[in-house]
VEXTI-115632 format. One record per residue (C-alpha): residue in three letters; z, x, y. Coordinates in steps of 0.05 Angstrom, whole numbers, padded with zeros to 5 digits, always signed. Layout:
<pts>
ALAZXY
...
</pts>
This chain:
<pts>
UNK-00221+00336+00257
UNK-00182+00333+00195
UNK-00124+00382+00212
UNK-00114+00347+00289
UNK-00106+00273+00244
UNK-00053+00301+00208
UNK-00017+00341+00269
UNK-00039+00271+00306
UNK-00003+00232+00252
UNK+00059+00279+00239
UNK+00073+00292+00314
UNK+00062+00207+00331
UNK+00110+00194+00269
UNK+00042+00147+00255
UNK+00011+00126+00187
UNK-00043+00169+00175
UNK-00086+00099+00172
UNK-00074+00078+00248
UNK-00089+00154+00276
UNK-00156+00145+00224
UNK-00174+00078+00263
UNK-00155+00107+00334
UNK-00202+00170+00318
UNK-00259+00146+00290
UNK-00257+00078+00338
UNK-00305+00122+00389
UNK-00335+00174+00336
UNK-00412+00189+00344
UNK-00414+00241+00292
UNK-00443+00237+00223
UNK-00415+00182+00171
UNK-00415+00251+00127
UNK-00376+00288+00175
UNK-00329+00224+00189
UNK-00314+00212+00103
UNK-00312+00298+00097
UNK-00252+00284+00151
UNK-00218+00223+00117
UNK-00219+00252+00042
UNK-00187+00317+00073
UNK-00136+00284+00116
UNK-00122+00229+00052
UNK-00123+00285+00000
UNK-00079+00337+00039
UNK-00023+00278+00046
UNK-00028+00250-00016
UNK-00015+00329-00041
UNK+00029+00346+00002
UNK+00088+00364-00047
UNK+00052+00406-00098
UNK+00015+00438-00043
UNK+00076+00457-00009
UNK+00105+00485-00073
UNK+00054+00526-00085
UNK+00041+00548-00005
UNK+00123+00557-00001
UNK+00127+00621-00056
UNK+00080+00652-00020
UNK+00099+00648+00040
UNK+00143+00698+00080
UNK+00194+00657+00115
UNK+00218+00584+00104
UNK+00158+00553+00101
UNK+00186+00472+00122
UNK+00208+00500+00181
UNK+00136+00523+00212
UNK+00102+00485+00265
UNK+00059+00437+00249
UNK-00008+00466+00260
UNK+00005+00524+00215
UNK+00031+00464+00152
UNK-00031+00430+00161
UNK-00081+00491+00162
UNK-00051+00510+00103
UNK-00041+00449+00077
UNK-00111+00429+00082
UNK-00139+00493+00062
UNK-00110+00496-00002
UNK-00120+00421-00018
UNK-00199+00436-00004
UNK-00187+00502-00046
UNK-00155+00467-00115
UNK-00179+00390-00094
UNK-00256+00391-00075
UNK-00313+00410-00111
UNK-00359+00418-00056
UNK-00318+00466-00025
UNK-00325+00531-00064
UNK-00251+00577-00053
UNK-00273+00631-00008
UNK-00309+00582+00040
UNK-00246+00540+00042
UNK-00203+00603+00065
UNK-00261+00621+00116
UNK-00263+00556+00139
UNK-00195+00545+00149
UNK-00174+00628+00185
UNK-00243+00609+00225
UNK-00203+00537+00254
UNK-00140+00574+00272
UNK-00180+00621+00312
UNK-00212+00555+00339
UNK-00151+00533+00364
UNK-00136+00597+00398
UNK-00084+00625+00343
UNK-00110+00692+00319
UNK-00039+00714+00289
UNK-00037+00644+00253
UNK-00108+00660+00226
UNK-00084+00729+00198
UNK-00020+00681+00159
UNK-00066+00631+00134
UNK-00115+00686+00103
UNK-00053+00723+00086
UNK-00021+00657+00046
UNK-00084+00628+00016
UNK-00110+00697-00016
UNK-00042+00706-00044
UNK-00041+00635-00075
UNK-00114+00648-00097
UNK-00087+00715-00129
UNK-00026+00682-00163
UNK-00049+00613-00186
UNK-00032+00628-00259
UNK+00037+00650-00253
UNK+00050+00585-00204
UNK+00021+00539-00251
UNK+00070+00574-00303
UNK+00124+00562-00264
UNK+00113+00490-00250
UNK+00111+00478-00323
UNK+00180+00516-00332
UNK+00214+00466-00289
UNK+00260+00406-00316
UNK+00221+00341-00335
UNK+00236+00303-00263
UNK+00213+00367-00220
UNK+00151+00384-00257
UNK+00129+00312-00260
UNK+00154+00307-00182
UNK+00114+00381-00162
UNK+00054+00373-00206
UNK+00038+00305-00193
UNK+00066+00307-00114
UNK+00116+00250-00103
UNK+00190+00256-00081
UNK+00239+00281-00136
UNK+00295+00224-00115
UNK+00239+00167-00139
UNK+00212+00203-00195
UNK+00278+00212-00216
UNK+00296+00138-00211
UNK+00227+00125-00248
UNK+00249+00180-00303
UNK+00318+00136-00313
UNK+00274+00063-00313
UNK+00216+00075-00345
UNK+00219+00141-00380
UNK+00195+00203-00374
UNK+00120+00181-00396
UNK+00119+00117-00365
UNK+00137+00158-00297
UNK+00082+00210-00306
UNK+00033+00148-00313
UNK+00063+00115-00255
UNK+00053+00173-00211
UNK-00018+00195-00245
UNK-00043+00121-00222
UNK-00026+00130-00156
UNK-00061+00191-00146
UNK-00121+00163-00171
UNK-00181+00148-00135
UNK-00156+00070-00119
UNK-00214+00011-00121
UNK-00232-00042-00065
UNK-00215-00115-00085
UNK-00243-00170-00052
UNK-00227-00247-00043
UNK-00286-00285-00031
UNK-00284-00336+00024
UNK-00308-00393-00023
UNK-00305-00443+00031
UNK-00364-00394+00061
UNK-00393-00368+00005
UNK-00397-00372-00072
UNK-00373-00317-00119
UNK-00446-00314-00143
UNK-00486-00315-00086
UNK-00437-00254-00064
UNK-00446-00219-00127
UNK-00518-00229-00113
UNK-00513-00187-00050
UNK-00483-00137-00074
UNK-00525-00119-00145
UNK-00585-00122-00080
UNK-00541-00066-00049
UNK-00531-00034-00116
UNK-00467-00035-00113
UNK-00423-00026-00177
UNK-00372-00089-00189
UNK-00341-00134-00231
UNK-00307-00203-00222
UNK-00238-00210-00240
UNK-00219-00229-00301
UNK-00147-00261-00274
UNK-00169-00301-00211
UNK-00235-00326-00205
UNK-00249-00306-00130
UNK-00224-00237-00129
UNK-00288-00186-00148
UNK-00262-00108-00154
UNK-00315-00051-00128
UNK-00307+00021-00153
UNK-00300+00053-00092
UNK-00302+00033-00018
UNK-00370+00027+00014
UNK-00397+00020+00085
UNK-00444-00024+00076
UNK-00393-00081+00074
UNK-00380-00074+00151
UNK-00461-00084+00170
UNK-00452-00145+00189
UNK-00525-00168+00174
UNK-00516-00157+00102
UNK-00441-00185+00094
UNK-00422-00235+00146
UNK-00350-00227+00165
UNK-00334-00293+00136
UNK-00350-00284+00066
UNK-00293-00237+00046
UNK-00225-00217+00056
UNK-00199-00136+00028
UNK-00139-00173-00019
UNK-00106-00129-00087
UNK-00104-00174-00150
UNK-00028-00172-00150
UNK-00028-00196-00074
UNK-00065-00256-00099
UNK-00022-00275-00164
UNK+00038-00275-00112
UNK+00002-00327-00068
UNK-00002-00367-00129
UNK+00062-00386-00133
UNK+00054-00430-00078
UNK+00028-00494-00088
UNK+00033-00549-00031
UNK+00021-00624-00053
UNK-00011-00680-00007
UNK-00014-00633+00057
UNK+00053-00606+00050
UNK+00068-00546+00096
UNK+00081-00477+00085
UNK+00125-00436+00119
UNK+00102-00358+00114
UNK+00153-00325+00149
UNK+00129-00247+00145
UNK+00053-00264+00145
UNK+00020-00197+00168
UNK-00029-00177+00159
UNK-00046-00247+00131
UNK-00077-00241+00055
UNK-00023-00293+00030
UNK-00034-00342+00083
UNK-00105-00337+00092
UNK-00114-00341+00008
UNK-00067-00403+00010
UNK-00108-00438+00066
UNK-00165-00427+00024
UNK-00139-00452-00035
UNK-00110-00515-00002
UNK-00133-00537+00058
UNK-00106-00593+00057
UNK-00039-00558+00078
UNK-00019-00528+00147
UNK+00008-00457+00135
UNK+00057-00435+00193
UNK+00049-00363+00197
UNK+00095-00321+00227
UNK+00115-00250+00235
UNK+00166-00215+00284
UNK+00117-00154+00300
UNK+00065-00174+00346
UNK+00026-00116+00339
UNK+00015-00141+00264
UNK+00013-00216+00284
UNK-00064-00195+00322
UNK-00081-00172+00248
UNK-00068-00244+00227
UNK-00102-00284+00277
UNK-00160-00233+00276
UNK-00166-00241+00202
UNK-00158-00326+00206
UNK-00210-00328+00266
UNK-00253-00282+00218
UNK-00247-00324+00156
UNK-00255-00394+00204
UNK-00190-00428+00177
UNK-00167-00475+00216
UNK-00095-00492+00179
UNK-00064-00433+00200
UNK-00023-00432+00252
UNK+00004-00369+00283
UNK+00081-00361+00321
UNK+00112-00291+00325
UNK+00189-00303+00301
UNK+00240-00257+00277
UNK+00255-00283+00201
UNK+00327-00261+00202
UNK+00345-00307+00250
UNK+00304-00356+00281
UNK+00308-00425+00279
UNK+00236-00451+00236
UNK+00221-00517+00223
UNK+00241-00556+00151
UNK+00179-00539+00106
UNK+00175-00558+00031
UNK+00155-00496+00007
UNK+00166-00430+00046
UNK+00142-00368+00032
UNK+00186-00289+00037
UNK+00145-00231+00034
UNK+00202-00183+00059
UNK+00193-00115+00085
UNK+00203-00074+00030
UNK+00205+00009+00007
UNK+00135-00006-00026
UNK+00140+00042-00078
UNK+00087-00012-00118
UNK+00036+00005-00070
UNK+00037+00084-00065
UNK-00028+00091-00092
UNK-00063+00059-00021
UNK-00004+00093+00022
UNK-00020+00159+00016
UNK+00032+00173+00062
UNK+00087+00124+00050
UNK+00113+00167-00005
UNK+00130+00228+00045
UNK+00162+00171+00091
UNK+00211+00136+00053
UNK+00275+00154+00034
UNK+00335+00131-00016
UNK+00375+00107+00039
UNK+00329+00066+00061
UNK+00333+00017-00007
UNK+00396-00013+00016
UNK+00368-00017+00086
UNK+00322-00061+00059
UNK+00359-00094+00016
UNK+00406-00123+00079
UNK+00346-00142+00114
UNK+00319-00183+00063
UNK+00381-00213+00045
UNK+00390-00238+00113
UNK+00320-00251+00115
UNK+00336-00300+00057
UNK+00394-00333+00075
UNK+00359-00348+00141
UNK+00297-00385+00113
UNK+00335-00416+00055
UNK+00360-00462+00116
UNK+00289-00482+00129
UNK+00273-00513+00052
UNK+00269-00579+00034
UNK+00320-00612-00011
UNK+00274-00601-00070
UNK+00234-00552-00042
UNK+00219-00489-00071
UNK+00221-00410-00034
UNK+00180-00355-00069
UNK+00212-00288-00053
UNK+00165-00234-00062
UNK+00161-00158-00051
UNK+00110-00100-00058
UNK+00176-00055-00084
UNK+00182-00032-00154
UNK+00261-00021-00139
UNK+00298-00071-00173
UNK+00358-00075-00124
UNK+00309-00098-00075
UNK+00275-00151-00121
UNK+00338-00185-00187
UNK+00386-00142-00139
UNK+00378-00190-00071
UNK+00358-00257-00115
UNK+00417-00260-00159
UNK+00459-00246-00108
UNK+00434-00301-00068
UNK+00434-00349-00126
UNK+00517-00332-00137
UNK+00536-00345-00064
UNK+00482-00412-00064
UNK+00496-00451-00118
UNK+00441-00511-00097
UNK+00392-00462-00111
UNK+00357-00435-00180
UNK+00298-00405-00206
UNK+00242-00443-00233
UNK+00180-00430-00271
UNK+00125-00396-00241
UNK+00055-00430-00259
UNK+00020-00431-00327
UNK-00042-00403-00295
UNK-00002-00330-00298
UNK-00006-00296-00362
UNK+00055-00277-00395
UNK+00032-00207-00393
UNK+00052-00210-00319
UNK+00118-00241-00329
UNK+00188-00205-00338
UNK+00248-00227-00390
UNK+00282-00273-00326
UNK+00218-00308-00304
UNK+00198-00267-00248
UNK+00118-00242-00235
UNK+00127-00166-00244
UNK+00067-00125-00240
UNK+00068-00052-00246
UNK+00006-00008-00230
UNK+00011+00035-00285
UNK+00013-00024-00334
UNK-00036-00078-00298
UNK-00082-00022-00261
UNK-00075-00057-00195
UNK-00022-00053-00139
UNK+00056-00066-00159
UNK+00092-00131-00139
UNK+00147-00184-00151
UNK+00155-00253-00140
UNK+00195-00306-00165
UNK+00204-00387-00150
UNK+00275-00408-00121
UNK+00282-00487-00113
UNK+00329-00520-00069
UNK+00366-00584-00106
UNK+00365-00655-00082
UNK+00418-00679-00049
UNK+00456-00736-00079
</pts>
């Protein structure tokens, strides 16, 4: 099952999450058979560079240019070889020469014994040769992310703070949740869950948000966790929503809503307020409206709008979470790293530039815009503000709330979290006010 999700995902151009949901939406096998699958398919794409280093020098031919059956056989048999426990070596390469016959390649089976013995046979003198590389390669091969970001990583943060950066993201990553307060306390919640024995803590930054170890399925039964209790929401997703703050039932345009955590957390925090909520994909926008039905909030409303150029209505406060590169949020993605591409940062950077000019229309004399990315790249965060700020002179930056710790604050007044530093998902946000008009 494993090995046709990632052919599924790499032939569909899909993220490995949606073939995941499409596969296992009609699966009656075992829930040990259905997390064997998803820790395979995760693991072998989260991998997939060092893996293919180590598959390549062993292989006789160029290796990126085989079909995709015979990368993922390999792929997956080495990953179950060097990355899982329960999967003793010669079993894995069994396994895996035992599939390809499955699928009716007995040649392909006589490679991938071929390949994996010889890795098996030479795993000393590859390690050695990973650790002869330069500083950017080794860190890039032995801890599998894309030299071109490691190496802009290297140049920002230094060669240890990269390693870290890229160790954190290849860790096993926890479950946050925001409890539904208007449904449910925090306590009564935590309740439930020391009942399921499940291991947790609440957050010491924002008082709803309680962070589980690892995922568990429990969560979907329905009889033990009603729907409307919780929402799946990272720390730093919350401290972003935070920097909205509506007065007297102002409104809140949220112009790039999906899947709906900053909306939903906002209506929750003041609902008072009517959020607008809108998105341009409407694929995304049924994530939204699922989610607000599911959480019973009535002061959401939903439109599907293009944020680079449609016309919304004059809101006091107005929130931009552009479409970004993401590299703050590898650690979830495991295969957004494989996707993106250095070209694609000033991509980005147009769209969210128009995407700001464009809503900057819609804000209040006096009314404030907080832009806010999931993007560690800085031309996509300072980079798109400032130049904003020089071409719109009746707008400037403002303070973002006490309630943040400084901790979480960069030199220009900005919310900048990094996941190596704050152990939860990267972000950046920062307040922009419109002046009054004399």
């Amino acid at each position: 099952m494993a090995v046709e999700i990632l052919v599924d995902a790499e032939q569909s151009n899909s993220y490995i999450d949606e073939v995941l949901h499409r596969r296992f939406g009609s699966w009656n096998g075992s829930d040990r058979d259905r997390r064997f699958a998803q820790e395979l398919a995760y693991g072998t794409t989260r991998w997939r560079g060092k893996l293919d280093f180590m598959i390549a020098g062993q292989y006789n031919g160029q290796f990126h240019k085989a079909e995709h059956l015979v990368k993922m056989l390999l792929r997956s048999g080495l990953y179950q070889m060097l990355m899982m426990d329960s999967v003793p070596g010669p079993v894995a390469i069994n396994e895996t020469v035992e599939l390809a016959k499955k699928f009716g390649r007995r040649k392909v089976a006589g490679l991938i014994n071929g390949v994996l013995r010889s890795v098996k046979r030479n795993m000393q003198g590859i390690q050695e040769e990973i650790l002869s590389l330069d500083d950017v390669k080794r860190i890039s091969v032995a801890q599998s992310h894309p030299e071109w970001l490691v190496s802009r990583w290297v140049d920002r943060y230094g060669k240890e703070g990269a390693l870290q950066l890229c160790l954190w993201d290849n860790q096993s990553q926890k479950v946050t949740l925001r409890i539904n307060t208007e449904q449910i306390s925090v306590s009564e919640f935590m309740e439930l869950l020391i009942k399921q024995n499940i291991v947790h803590q609440r957050s010491k930054l924002l008082s709803e948000f309680i962070i589980l170890r690892q995922a568990q399925d429990v969560l979907w039964n329905e009889e033990v966790f009603r729907p409307e209790w919780y929402a799946v929401q990272d720390q730093a997703a919350g401290l972003t929503s935070l920097l909205v703050e509506p007065e007297n039932g102002e409104a809140v345009l949220d112009c790039c809503a999906a899947p709906g955590g900053k909306s939903t957390y906002i209506a929750q925090r003041f609902p008072e307020a009517d959020i607008l909520a809108y998105d341009s994909d409407k694929n995304r926008l049924e994530k939204v409206q699922s989610l607000v039905k599911r959480l019973h909030q009535p002061n959401v409303q939903i439109e599907t709008a293009d944020a680079t150029e449609y016309d919304f209505p004059v809101t006091d406060w107005a929130l931009l979470d552009v479409p970004c590169t993401g590299t703050g949020v590898l650690g979830k993605r495991a295969d957004a790293r494989w996707r993106r591409r250095p070209e694609d940062i000033p991509r980005m950077v147009e769209t969210q530039s128009a995407i700001l000019r464009n809503i900057a229309r819609s804000v209040k004399p006096g009314g404030v815009l907080v832009y806010s990315t999931c993007t560690l790249e800085p031309e996509e965060n300072w980079g798109v503000v400032e130049k904003f700020l020089e071409e719109n002179p009746n707008f400037r930056i403002i303070p973002i709330p006490d309630m943040i710790p400084e901790r979480f604050q960069d030199e220009k007044g900005a919310v900048m979290v990094l996941p190596h530093v704050h152990n939860m998902d990267g972000a950046f946000a920062v307040r922009i006010q419109r002046e009054n008009e004399q």
